[in-house]
One Martini backbone bead per residue (centre of mass of N, CA, C, O) as a GRO file, in nm:
protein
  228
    1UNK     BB    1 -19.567  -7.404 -11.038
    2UNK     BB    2 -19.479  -7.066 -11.058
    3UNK     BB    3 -19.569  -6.794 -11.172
    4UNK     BB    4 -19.472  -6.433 -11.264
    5UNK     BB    5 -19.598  -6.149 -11.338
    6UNK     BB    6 -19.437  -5.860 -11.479
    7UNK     BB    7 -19.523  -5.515 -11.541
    8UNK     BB    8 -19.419  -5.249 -11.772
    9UNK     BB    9 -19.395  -4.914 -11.681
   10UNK     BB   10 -19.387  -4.633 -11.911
   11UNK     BB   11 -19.320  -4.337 -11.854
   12UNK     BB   12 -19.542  -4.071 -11.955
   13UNK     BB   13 -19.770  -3.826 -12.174
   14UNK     BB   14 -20.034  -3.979 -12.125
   15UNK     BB   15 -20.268  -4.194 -12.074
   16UNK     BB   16 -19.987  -4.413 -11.920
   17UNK     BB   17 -19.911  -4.262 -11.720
   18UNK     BB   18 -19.731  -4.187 -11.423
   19UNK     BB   19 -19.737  -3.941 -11.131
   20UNK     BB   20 -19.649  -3.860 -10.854
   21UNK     BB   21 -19.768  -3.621 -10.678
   22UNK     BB   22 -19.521  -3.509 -10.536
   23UNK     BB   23 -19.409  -3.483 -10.850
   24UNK     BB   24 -19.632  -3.292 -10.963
   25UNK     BB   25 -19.566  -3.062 -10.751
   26UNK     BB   26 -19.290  -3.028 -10.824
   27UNK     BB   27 -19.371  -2.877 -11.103
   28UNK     BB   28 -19.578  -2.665 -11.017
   29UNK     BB   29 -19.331  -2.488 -10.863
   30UNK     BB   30 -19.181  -2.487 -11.143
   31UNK     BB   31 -19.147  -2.137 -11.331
   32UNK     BB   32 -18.856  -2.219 -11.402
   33UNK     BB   33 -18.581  -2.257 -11.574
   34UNK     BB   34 -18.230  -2.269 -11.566
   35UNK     BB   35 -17.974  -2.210 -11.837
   36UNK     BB   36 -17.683  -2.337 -12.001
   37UNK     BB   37 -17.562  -2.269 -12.288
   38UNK     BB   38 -17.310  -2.446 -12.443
   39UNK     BB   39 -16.952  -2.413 -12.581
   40UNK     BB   40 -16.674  -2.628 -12.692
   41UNK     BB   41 -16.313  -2.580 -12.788
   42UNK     BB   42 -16.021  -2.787 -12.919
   43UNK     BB   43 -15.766  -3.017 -12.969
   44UNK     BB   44 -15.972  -3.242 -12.952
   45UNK     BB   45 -16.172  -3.557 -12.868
   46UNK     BB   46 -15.968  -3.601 -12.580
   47UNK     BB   47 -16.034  -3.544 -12.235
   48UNK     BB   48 -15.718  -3.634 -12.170
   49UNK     BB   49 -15.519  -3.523 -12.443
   50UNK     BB   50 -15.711  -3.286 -12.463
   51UNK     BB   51 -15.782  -2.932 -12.501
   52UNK     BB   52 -15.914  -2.632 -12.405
   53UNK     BB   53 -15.977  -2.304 -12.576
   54UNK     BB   54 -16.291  -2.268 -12.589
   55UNK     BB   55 -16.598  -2.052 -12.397
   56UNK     BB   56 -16.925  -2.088 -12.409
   57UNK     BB   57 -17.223  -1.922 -12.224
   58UNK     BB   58 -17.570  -1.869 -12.199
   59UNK     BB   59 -17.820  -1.743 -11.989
   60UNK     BB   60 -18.153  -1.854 -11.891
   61UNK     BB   61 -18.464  -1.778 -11.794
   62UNK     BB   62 -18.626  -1.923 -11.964
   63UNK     BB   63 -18.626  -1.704 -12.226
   64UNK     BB   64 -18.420  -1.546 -12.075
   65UNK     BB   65 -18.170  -1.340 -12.082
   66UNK     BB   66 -17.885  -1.319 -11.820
   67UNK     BB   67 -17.596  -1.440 -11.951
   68UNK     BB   68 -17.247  -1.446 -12.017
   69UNK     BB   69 -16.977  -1.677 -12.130
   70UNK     BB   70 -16.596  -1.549 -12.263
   71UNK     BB   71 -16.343  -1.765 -12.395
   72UNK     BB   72 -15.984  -1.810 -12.431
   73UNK     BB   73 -15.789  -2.048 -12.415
   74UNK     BB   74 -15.460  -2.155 -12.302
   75UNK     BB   75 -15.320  -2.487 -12.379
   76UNK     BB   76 -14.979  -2.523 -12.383
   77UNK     BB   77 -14.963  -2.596 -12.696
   78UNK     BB   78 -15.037  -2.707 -12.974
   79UNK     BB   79 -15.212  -2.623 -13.252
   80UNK     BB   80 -15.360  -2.739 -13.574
   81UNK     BB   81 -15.421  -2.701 -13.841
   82UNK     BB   82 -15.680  -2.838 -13.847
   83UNK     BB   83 -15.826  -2.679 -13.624
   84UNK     BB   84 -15.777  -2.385 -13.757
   85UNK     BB   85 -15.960  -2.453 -13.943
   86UNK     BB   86 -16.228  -2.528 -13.806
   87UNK     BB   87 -16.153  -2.249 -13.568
   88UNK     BB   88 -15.983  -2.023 -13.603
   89UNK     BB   89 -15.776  -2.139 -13.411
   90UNK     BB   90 -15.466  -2.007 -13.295
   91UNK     BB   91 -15.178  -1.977 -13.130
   92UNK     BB   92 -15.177  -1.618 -13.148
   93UNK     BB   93 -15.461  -1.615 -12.995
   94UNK     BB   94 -15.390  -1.791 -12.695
   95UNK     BB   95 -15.078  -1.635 -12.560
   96UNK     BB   96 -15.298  -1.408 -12.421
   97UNK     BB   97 -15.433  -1.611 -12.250
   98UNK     BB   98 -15.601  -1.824 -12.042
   99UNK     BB   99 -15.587  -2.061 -11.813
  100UNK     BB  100 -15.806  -2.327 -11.717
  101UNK     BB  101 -15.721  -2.266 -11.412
  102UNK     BB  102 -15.819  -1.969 -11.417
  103UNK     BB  103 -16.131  -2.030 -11.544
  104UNK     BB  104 -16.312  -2.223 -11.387
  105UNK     BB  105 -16.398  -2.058 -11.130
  106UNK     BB  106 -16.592  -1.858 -11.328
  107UNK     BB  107 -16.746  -2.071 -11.478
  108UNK     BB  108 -16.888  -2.181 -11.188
  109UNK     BB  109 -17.001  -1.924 -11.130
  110UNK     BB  110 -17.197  -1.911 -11.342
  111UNK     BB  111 -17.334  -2.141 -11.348
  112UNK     BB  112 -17.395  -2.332 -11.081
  113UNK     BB  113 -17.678  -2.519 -11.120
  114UNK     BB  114 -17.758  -2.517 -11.371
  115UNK     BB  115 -17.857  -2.612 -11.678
  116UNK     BB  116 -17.731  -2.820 -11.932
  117UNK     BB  117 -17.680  -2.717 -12.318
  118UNK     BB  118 -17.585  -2.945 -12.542
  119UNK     BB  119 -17.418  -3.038 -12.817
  120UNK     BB  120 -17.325  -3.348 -12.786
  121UNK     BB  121 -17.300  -3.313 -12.437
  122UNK     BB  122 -17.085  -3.545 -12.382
  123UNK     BB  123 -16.831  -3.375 -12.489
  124UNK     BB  124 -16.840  -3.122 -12.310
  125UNK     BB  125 -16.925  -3.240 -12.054
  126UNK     BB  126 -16.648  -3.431 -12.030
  127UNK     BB  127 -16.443  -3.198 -12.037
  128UNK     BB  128 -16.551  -3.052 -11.789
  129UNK     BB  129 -16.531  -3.272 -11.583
  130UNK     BB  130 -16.246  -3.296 -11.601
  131UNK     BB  131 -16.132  -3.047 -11.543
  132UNK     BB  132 -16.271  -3.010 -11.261
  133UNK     BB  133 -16.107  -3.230 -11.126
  134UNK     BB  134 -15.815  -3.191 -11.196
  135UNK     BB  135 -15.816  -2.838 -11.112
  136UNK     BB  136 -16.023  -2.871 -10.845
  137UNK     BB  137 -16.176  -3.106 -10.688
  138UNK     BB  138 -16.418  -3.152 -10.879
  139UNK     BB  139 -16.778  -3.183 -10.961
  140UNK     BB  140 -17.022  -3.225 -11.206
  141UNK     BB  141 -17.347  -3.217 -11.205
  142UNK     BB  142 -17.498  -3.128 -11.378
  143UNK     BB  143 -17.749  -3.113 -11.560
  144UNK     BB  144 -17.844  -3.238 -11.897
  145UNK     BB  145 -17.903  -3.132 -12.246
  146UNK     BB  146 -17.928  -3.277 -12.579
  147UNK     BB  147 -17.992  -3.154 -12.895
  148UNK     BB  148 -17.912  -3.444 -13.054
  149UNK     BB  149 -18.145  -3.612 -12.892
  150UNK     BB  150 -18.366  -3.414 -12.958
  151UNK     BB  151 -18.330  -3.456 -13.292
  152UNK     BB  152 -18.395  -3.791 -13.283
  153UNK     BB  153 -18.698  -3.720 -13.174
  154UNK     BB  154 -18.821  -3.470 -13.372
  155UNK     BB  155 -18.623  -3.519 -13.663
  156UNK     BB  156 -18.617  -3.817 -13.810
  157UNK     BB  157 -18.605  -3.692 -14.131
  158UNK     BB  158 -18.305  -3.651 -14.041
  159UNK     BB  159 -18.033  -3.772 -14.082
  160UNK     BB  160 -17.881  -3.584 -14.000
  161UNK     BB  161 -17.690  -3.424 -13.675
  162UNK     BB  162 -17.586  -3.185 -13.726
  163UNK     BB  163 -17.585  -2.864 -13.642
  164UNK     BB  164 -17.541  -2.788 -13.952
  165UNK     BB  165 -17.800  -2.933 -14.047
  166UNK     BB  166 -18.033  -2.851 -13.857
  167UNK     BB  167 -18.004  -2.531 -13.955
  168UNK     BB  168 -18.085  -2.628 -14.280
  169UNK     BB  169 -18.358  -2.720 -14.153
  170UNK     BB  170 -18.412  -2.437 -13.994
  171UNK     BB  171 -18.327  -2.146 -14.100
  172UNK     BB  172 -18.021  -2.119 -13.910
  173UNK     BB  173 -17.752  -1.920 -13.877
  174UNK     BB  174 -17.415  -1.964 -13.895
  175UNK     BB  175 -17.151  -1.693 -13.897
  176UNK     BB  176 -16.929  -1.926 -13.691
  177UNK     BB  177 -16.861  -2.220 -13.730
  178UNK     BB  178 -16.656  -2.353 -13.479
  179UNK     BB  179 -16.774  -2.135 -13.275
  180UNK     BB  180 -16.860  -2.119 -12.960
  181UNK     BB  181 -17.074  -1.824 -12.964
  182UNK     BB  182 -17.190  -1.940 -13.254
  183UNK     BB  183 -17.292  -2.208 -13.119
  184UNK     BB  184 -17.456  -2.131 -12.906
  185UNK     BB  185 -17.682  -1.963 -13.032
  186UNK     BB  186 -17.792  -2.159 -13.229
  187UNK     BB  187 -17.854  -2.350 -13.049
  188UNK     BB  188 -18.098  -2.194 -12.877
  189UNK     BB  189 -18.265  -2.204 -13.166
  190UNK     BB  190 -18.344  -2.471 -13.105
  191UNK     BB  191 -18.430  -2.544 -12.854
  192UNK     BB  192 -18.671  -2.353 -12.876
  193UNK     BB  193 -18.803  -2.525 -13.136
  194UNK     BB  194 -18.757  -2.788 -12.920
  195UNK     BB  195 -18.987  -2.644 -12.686
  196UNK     BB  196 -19.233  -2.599 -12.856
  197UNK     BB  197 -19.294  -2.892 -12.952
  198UNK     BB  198 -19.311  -2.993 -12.663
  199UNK     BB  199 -19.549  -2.800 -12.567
  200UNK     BB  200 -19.769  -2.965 -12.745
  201UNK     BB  201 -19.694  -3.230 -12.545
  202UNK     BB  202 -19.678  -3.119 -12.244
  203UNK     BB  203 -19.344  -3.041 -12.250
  204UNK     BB  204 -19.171  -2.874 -12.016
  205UNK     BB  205 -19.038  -2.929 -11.829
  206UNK     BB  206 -18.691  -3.105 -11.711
  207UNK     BB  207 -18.765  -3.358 -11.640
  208UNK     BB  208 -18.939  -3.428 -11.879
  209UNK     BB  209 -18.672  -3.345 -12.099
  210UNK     BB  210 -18.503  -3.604 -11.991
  211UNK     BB  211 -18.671  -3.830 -12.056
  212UNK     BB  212 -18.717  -3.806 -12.332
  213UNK     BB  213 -18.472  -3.833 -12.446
  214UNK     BB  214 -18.400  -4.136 -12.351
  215UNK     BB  215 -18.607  -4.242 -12.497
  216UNK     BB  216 -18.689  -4.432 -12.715
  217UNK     BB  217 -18.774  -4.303 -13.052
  218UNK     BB  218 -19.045  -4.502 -13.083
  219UNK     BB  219 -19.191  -4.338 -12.860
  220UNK     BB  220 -19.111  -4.056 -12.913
  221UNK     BB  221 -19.326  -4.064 -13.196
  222UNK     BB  222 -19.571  -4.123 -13.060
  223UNK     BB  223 -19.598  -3.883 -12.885
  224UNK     BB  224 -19.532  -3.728 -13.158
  225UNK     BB  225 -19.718  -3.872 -13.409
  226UNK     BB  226 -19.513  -4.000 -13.601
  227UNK     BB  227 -19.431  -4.165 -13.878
  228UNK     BB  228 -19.199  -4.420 -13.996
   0.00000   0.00000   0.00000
């Protein structure tokens, strides 16, 4: 009988690490990432029965401020007590908004191809999806990073890790929280916050820094030297 040993080897940015020549080089091409900062806010939290009512989307190259797209839109239903509680959006604010058909193709060509970055990104992310098919008859493949997903792997010792929690945890302000762009500005200044970190353990690039989100939590604190 024959064994076959076969050892599993982890992508990381340490001494174990191993990144062939091509993508090496192909790294230090890339002098800048454009990424644009997103947040919308919705009639509720399925994207096949509840509707997008505004987007907020802030682009910048490298860490510079490059653009910005802000816009309400008409959900064409009823907005509920509870939604407009939550995000003091009411239905007489978006009775002249335009509908996400009419917005669609203005925010995807603000988009372009740059990085998707957004708090619990699979929310947002999954909604822009879900609508960029059903009312363009296209893909949204831009690439995502998630910064719920590197708050649990930043900042270990915070239990929650919502938006407002994490705001509280590094003394930054949202004069409006669960509006898109003032969710969009807090996001932004967590992510530069979590860039820094990253920057101190040579995590730079963008193919770096989601390859990082995805791995498990006790790798990634290796990586940052955190103790359990």
């Amino acid at each position: 009988m024959k064994f076959i040993i076969i050892k599993i080897v982890f992508f990381g940015f340490y001494d174990e690490t191993f990144i062939s020549e091509n993508l090496n080089s192909f790294y230090k091409r890339m002098k800048k990432t454009e990424y644009v900062v997103l947040d919308i806010e919705t009639t509720g939290l399925s994207k096949y029965t509840n509707r997008i009512t505004e987007i907020a989307a802030v682009k910048y190259k490298g860490k510079k401020k490059i653009g910005e797209f802000h816009t309400l839109i008409n959900p064409k239903v009823h907005i509920s007590s509870f939604i407009t509680r939550l995000t003091g959006i009411n239905d007489e604010m978006v009775k002249n908004a335009p509908t996400i058909n009419k917005v669609l193709s203005q925010f995807m060509k603000f988009l372009g191809n740059s990085l998707i970055v957004a708090h619990n990104a699979t929310f947002d992310y999954g909604f822009m999806s879900h609508n960029t098919f059903q009312h363009m008859n296209a893909m949204l493949l831009n690439e995502k990073i998630c910064t719920r997903k590197l708050a649990s792997r930043l900042l270990p010792e915070l239990g929650s890790k919502r938006l407002g929690s994490i705001c509280e945890h590094l003394d930054i302000t949202n004069v409006q929280a669960h509006r898109a762009m003032a969710d969009v500005e807090v996001t932004s200044k967590i992510f530069s916050h979590f860039l820094n970190l990253l920057s101190e353990k040579g995590i730079e690039k963008k193919e770096d820094i989601i390859r990082f989100e995805s791995w498990p939590i006790y790798k990634c604190m290796s990586v940052m030297n955190y103790k359990e």
